[in-house]
MARPATI-381226 format. One line per 5 residues: number of its first residue (from 1); their letters; for each residue x negated, y negated, z of C-alpha. Coordinates in pm, whole numbers, plus 50000, padded with zeros to 5 digits. Example, Ala and Ser with C-alpha at 12.3 -4.5 7.8 and 13.67 -1.06 7.14 Angstrom:
! residues 2
1 = AS = 48770,50450,50780 | 48633,50106,50714
//
This chain:
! residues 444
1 = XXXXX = 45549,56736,81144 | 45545,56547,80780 | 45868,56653,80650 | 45774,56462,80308 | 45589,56758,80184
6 = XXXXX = 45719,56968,79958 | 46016,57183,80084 | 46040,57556,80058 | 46338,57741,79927 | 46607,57742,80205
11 = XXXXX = 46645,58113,80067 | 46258,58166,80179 | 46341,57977,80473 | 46624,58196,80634 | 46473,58512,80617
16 = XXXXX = 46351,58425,80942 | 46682,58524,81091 | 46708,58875,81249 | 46331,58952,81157 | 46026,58748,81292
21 = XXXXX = 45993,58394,81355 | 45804,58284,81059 | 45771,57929,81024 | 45902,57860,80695 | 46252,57949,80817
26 = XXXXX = 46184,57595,81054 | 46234,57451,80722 | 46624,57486,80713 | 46762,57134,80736 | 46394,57012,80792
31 = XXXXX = 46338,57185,81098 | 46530,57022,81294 | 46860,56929,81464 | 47155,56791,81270 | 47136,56514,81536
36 = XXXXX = 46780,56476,81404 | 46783,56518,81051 | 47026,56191,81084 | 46886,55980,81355 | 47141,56045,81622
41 = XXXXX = 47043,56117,82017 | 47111,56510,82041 | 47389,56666,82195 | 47366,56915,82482 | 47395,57303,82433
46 = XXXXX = 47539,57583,82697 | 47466,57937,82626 | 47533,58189,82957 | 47478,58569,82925 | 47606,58812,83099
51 = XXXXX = 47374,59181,83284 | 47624,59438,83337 | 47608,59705,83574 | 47322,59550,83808 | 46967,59569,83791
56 = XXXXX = 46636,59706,83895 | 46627,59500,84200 | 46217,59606,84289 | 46128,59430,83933 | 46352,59170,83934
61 = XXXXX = 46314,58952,84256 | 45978,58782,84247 | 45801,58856,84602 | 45709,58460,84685 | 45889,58165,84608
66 = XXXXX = 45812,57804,84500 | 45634,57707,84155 | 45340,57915,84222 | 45560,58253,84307 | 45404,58568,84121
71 = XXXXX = 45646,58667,83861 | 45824,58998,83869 | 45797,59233,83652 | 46066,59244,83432 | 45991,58892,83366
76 = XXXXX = 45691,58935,83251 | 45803,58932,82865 | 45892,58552,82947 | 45559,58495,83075 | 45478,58214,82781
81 = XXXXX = 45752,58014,82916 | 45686,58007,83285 | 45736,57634,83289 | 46059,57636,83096 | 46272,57895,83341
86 = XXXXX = 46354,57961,83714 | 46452,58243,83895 | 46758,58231,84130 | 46791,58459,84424 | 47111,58467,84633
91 = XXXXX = 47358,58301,84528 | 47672,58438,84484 | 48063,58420,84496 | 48136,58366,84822 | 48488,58379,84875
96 = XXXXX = 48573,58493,84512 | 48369,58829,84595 | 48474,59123,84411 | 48359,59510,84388 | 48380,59773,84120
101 = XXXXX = 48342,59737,83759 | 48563,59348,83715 | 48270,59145,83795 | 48299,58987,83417 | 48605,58877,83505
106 = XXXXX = 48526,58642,83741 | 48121,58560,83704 | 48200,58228,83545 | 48504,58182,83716 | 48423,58239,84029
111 = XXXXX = 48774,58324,84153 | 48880,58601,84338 | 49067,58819,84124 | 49252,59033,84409 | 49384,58758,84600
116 = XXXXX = 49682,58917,84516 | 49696,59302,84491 | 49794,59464,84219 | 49774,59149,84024 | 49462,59000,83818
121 = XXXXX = 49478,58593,83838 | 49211,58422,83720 | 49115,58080,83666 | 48906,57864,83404 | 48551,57989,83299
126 = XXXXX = 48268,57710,83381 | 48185,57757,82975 | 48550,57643,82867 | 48476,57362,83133 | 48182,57268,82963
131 = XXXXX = 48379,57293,82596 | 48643,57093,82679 | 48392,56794,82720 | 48080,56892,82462 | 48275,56856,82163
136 = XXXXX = 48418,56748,81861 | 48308,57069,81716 | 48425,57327,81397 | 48440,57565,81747 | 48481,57433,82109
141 = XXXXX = 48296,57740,82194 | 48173,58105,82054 | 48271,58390,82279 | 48079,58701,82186 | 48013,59098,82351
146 = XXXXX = 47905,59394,82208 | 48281,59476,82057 | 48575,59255,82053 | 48847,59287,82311 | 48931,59106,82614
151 = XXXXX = 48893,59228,83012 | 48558,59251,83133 | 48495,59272,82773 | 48473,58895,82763 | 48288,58603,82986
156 = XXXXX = 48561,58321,82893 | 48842,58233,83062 | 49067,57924,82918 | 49248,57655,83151 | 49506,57870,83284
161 = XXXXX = 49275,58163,83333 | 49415,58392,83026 | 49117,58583,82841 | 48978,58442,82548 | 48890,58695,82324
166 = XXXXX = 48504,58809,82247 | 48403,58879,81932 | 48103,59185,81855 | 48054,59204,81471 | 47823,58984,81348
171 = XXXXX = 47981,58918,81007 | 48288,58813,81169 | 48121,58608,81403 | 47931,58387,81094 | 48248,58333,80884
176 = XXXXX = 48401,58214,81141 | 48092,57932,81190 | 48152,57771,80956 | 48445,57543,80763 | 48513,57664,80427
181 = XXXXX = 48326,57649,80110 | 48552,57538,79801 | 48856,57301,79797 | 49134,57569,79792 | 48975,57697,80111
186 = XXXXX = 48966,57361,80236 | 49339,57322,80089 | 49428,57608,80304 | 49256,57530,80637 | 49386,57199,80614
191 = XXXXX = 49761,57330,80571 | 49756,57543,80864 | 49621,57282,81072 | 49940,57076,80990 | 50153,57376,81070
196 = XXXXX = 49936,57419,81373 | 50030,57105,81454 | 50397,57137,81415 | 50428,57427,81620 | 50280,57262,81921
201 = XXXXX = 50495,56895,81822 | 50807,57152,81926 | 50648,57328,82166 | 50565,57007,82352 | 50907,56842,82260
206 = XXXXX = 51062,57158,82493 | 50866,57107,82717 | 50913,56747,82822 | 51311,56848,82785 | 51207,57156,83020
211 = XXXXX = 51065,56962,83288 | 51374,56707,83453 | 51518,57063,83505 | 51202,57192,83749 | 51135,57234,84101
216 = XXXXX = 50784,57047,84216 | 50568,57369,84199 | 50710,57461,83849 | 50647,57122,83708 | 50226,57167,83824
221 = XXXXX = 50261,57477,83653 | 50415,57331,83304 | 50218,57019,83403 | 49866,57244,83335 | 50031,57429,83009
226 = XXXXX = 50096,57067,82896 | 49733,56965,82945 | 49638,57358,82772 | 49816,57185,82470 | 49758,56874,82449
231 = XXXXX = 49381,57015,82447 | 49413,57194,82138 | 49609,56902,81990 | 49323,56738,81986 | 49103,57016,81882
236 = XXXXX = 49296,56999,81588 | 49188,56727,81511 | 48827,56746,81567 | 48875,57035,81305 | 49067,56846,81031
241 = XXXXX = 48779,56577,81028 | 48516,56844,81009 | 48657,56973,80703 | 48699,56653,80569 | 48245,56653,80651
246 = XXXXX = 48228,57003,80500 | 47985,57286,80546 | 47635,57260,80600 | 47387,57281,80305 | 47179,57625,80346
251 = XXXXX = 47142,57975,80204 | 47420,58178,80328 | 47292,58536,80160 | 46987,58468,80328 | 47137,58535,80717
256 = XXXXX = 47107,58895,80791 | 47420,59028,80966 | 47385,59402,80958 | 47148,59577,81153 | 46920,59831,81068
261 = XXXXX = 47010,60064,81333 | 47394,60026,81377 | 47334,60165,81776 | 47029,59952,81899 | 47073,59708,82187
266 = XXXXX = 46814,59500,82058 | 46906,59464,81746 | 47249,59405,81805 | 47151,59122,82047 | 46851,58954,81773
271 = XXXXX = 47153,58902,81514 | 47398,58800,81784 | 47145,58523,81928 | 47005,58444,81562 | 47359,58349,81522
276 = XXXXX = 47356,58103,81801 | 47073,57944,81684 | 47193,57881,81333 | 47533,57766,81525 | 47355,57486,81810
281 = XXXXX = 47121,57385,81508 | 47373,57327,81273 | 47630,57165,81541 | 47901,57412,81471 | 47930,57467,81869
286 = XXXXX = 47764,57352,82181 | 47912,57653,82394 | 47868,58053,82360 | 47879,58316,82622 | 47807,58638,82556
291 = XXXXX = 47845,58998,82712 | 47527,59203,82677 | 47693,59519,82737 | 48011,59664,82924 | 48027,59800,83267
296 = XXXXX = 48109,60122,83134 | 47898,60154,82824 | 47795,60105,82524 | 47538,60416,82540 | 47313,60251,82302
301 = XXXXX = 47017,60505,82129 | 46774,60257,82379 | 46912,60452,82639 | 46793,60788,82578 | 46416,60663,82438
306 = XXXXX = 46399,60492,82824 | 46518,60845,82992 | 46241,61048,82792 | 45955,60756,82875 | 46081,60782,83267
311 = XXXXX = 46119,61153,83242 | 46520,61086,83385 | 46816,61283,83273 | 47001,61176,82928 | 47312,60975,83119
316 = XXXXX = 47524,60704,82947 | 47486,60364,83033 | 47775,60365,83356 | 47568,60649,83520 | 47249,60476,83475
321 = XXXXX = 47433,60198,83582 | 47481,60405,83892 | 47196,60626,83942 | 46984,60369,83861 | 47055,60112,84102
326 = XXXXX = 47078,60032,84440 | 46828,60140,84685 | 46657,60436,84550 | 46302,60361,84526 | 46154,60207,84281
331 = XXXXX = 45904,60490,84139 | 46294,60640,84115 | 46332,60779,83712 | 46650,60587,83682 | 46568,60315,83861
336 = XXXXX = 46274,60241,83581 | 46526,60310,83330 | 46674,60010,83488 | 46400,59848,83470 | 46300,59917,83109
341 = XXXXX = 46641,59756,83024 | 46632,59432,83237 | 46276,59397,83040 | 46406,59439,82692 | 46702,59107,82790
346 = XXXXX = 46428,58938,82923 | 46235,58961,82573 | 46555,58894,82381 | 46584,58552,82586 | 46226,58453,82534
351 = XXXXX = 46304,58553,82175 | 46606,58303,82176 | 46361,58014,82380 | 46104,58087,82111 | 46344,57951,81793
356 = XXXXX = 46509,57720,82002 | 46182,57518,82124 | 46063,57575,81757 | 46335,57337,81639 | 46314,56982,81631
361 = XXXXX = 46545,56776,81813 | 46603,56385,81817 | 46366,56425,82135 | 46193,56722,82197 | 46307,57051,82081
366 = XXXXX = 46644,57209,82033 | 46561,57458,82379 | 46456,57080,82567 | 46907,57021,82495 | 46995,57358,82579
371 = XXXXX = 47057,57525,82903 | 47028,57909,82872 | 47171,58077,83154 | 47118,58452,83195 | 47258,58638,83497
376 = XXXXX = 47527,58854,83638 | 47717,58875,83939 | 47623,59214,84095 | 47269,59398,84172 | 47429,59752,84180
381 = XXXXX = 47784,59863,83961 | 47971,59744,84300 | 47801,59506,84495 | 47901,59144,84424 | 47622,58968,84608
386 = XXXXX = 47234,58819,84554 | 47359,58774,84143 | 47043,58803,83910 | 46959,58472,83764 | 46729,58299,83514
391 = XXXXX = 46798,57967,83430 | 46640,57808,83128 | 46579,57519,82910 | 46731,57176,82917 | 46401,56977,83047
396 = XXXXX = 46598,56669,82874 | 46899,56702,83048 | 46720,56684,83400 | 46608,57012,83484 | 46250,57077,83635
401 = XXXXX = 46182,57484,83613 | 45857,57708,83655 | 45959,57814,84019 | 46169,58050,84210 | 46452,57900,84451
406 = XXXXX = 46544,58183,84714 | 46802,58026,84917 | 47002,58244,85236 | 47232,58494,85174 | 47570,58296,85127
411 = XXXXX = 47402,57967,85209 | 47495,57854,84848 | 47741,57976,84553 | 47705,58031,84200 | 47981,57761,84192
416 = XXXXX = 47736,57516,84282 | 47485,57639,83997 | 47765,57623,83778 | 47856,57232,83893 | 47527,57176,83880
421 = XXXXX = 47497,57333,83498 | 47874,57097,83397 | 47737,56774,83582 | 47373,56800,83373 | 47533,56854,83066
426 = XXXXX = 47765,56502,83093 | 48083,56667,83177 | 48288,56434,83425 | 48330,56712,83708 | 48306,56639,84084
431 = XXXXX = 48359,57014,84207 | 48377,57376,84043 | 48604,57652,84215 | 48442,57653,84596 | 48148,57404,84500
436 = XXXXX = 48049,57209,84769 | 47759,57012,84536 | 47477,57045,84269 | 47149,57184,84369 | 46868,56943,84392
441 = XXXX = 46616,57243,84368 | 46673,57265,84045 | 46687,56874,83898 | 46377,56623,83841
//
């Protein structure tokens, strides 16, 4: 690409966010990378979504394996990137399983949330993992859902395993991207960073007091708060030097972040994911997870279009989430409702892979330096086994894809996908919750 000719308006440009791809709006910065617009080797990108509630298990397993498998239906909308994604099949938490509706809590965690009844422990998110090392950033990471909250609301556990809060609206999300515009903002941000600061100066000054008074298993404990702190200390200061860089240079009015149809699924996920890609090409974050929907809901208007195409009854999403799983045949009304929905992610990600791979990157594309992971941790609303998984992108960082890995039932964890996913992307891991090592399957 000759990016001497003459540039279009970056207000032309944007309008590619939220409606179709058009190519002017690979224009912003250049069409390319940060990294690339300034000569520098690109950084690598997580993004991990989450399928609530199970899926239609007859269209989502592909029949053969290897790179020459057929692929399943409800992958067919990512048929033009064949070579840039693999299915999963099997793997699972193993010791961390769970039933019912808390699978969010632990599908990046991979911990076992009941070890003690009555009580909900968790531990670190694999994405917080990966933030902790992909950085400096404005954000170590973007945790997103389809409303705020925490609970199986959100994906993103921090170091000691306390929620980190998701956030739905999309307008909240963007001006939150970004540093501020003008000096007073600037001014401001910069003045609560020093108070910031001071409150964790004391709270670490206590805390070193605190700890000649401890037994052994209370110092571990303060011993991992300390390192919780000392972790945003120096967040901190990744953010005081990225306001001292300043905001990017593009057309703000330009980024749409109010849908058409305040109830659609697929809108709500275009701006959400338009968002991310304006965020990893910009270098605001290298980290999001995202909820695509709750385990109880929403009961978006896509819903009830699928039921009269199937000819099922009008049910909110937990009840399809139900009646639509499991094994109930697949010519089943809800079951294809299922299936009509596991489709429609499936085109949102091959959405996301299309910008992504249309962005120029220091070497390759921006999708080549970003691993897209897009799975859950049940088939039905209450079995925790065989999770659903697509993983995508990141040829650069070492992945080889265009095949479908089926390994035994409980032969391998997710833990090990997720070690595999930390160790690709640079961070200095040697083991993720009950890990026992990467898979080769999956690397070049």
């Amino acid at each position: 690409m000759n990016h001497k000719t003459t540039p279009v308006t970056r207000r032309t440009l944007l309008r590619g966010l939220g409606a179709t791809l058009a190519l002017p709006w690979l224009e912003v910065m250049g069409g390319r990378t940060v990294a690339a617009a300034a000569g520098r080797v690109d950084p690598p990108r997580l993004a991990c979504f989450y399928i609530p509630g199970g899926i239609n298990h007859y269209d989502w397993f592909p029949e053969d394996t290897g790179f020459d498998y057929t692929l399943a239906p409800s992958h067919q909308p990512l048929a033009d990137h064949r070579r840039n994604f693999s299915v999963l099949t099997n793997l699972s938490h193993i010791q961390g399983r769970i039933s019912g509706h808390v699978h969010p809590y632990n599908w990046l965690t991979g911990h076992n949330i009941n070890l003690n009844p009555g009580v909900i422990t968790n531990t670190v998110s694999m994405d917080q993992v990966a933030a902790r090392h992909l950085g400096p950033t404005w954000l170590p990471s973007m945790v997103l859902s389809f409303t705020d909250g925490v609970g199986t609301t959100t994906l993103s556990r921090n170091e000691l395993g306390v929620d980190i809060p998701a956030t739905g609206n999309h307008r909240t999300v963007f001006e939150r991207l970004f540093p501020p515009a003008d000096a007073a903002q600037v001014r401001e941000a910069k003045q609560r960073l020093a108070l910031d600061r001071s409150v964790l100066d004391t709270a670490l000054d206590g805390a070193h007091g605190l700890r000649r008074q401890l037994g052994h298993a209370d110092r571990q404990r303060l011993e991992q708060y300390l390192d919780a702190v000392r972790d945003l200390e120096k967040r901190l200061t990744d953010r005081d030097r990225i306001l001292d860089r300043g905001r990017p240079d593009f057309d703000e009015e330009s980024v749409r972040l109010d849908t058409g149809a305040p109830n659609s699924m697929a809108e709500h996920i275009e701006l959400m994911t338009d968002l991310i890609v304006l965020a990893f090409q910009t270098d605001m974050t290298r980290v999001v997870t995202q909820s695509l929907g709750g385990e109880g809901g929403p009961n978006y208007d896509e819903y009830k279009t699928w039921a009269d195409q199937t000819g099922a009854p009008t049910r909110g999403a937990h009840d399809f989430f139900h009646k639509g799983t499991g094994n109930r045949g697949e010519d089943n009304s809800d079951v294809r409702v299922m299936g009509l929905r596991d489709r429609l992610y499936c085109r949102a990600l091959a959405r996301l892979m299309d910008k992504l791979q249309a962005i120029e990157a220091h070497d390759g594309s921006l999708l080549d330096h970003t691993v897209l992971l897009l799975g859950g941790s049940q088939i039905t609303s209450h079995s925790g086994r065989s999770f659903p998984m697509l993983l995508a992108g990141g040829s650069r960082l070492g992945f080889k894809h265009g095949q479908h890995v089926k390994w035994q039932h409980d032969e391998r964890s997710a833990s090990d996908l997720f070690l595999t996913i930390l160790q690709q992307l640079g961070c200095p891991v040697e083991s993720f919750k009950e890990s026992t090592g990467p898979l080769g399957e999956l690397l070049a």
